[in-house]
C-alpha positions, 0 to 999 in steps of 0.5 A: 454501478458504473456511475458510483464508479465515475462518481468516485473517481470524481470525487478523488480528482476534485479532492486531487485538485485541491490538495494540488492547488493548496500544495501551489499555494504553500509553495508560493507563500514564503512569509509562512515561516514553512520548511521548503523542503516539507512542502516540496515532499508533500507536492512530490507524493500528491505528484505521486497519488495522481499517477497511483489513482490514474492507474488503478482507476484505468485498470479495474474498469478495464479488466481485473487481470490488469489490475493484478498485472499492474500491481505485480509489476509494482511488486517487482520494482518495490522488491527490487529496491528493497533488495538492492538497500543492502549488498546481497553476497553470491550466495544469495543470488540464486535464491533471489532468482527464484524469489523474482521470477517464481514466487513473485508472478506466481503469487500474483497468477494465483490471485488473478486465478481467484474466484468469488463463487465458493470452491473455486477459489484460490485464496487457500493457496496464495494466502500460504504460498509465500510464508510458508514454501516461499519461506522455506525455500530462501534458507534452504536455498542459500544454505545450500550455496554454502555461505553462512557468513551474515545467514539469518541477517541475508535470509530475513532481509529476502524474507522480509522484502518477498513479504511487504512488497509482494505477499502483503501487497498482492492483497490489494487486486485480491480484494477484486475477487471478493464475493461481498455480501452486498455486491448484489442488492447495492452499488457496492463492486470489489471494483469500488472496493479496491478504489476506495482502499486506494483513495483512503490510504492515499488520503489518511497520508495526506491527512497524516502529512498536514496534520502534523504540519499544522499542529504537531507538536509530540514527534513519535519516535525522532530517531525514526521519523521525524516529521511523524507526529501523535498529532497528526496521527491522531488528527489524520486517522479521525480525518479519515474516517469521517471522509471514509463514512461519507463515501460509504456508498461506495463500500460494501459496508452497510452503515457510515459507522462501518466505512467509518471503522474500516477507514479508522483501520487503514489509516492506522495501518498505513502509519504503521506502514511508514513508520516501519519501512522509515525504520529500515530507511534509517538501519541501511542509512538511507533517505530514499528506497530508490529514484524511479523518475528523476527529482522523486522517492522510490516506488517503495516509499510511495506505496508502503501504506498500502503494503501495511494496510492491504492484508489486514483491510482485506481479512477484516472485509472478507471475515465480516462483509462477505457471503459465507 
């Protein structure tokens, strides 16, 4: 299993490098009647991916508890600059209080608690947690702080960070924990698992991106996002899928056709994920979620693919590509 991991991680850097070198090269070629501005963007996040991919690579051959510590603390900086998008009143600092230092690292202690063997498990309680007390706790919270100006308008916009940037993506170190059928008469690992999801949301972006460049002509929703296309949508999720088929070996999944299909998911999850989280870019009036190095994005627009695509990447693994 430890040489499919390093050869993964191989693949993913040469991938890197050649997309980084490209990136140089659309950068230098002025007579290409390119926008500058795009193909600084499209340099940025492969900046980006490096460091993403560097990191979790480290930490899952490390030690799984650091893979969950690390994605916990990119929750709590991604809900930090949801949170400050929009002016929060005093009434609902007490129940952000909470919502950062109760449900967020508890979320991710239940996670990392996690276990493969059946009945030790603790997915029955981080998959509840949050929509269902955490949900219940921020209205009543603020509700008792006695400010009802703008209440369901402050309780959704807390509801909905806690749920993207921690809930939906405390699913990704859960995919460590998963008790995959395969895990033991292959090279498949949750390890592996966990790399591969990463390394295709990554690459269905990068797809997305260049297709849309190349060939887009059809604007999805302008008012949104204009730079999203139907064909580089279309383009990039087929992309995807292909690259995903051929690395099925490093999945749990049986067959090319399988990878394929769940790299088809992740990738239109991922667009999903952008999209949505443009919108709300859009709403607030903002280009970025936040500067977190100097000259970059946000951490949250680095990672909002990932957000969309972890939940339901997961379930559909654990329903059908796990050992009951």
């Amino acid at each position: 299993m430890v040489i499919q991991i390093w050869l993964l991680i191989g693949v993913v850097v040469g991938l890197l490098t050649i997309a980084t070198a490209i990136g140089q090269v659309l950068k230098r070629q002025s007579d290409l009647n390119l926008n500058p501005a795009a193909v600084a963007t499209f340099n940025t996040r492969l900046r980006a991916w490096w460091i993403i991919c560097c990191l979790v690579a480290l930490a899952f051959v490390v030690s799984p508890w650091i893979t969950v510590v690390l994605f916990g603390f990119l929750s709590f900086w991604a809900l930090r600059e949801f949170i400050t998008l929009t002016p929060t009143r005093p009434g609902d600092h007490r129940a952000l209080f909470w919502v950062f230092f109760l449900f967020t690292p508890m979320q991710y202690f239940l996670v990392g608690m996690d276990s493969p063997q059946p009945g030790l498990g603790t997915y029955e309680l981080y998959s509840i947690a949050i929509p269902v007390y955490g949900f219940l706790f921020i209205p009543a919270r603020v509700a008792i702080a006695g400010d009802f100006k703008r209440f369901l308008e402050r309780i959704a916009k807390i509801q909905c960070g806690l749920l993207v940037c921690v809930y939906f993506l405390s699913f990704a170190p859960a995919m460590l924990f998963l008790n995959l059928e395969s895990a033991e008469d292959s090279a498949a690992s949750p390890e592996l698992l966990l790399f591969f999801f990463v390394v295709m949301v990554l690459f269905s972006d990068a797809m997305q991106f260049v297709w849309g460049r190349a060939y887009g002509k059809h604007v999805i929703a302008p008012s949104i996002n204009a730079t999203r296309t139907w064909e580089g949508m279309i383009c990039g999720a087929v992309t995807t899928a292909l690259v995903g088929m051929a690395l099925y070996w490093a999945t749990p999944f049986p067959s090319p056709w399988q990878a394929a299909l769940m790299s088809l998911i992740i990738s239109v999850m991922a667009f999903a994920g952008g999209m949505t989280m443009s919108a709300i870019k859009r709403d607030r009036g903002v280009k970025d979620y936040g500067t977190l190095v100097e000259g970059h994005s946000g951490l949250l627009d680095r990672i909002d693919s990932i957000c969309f695509a972890a939940p339901v990447f997961y379930h559909v693994t654990r329903y059908f590509f796990t050992a009951s």
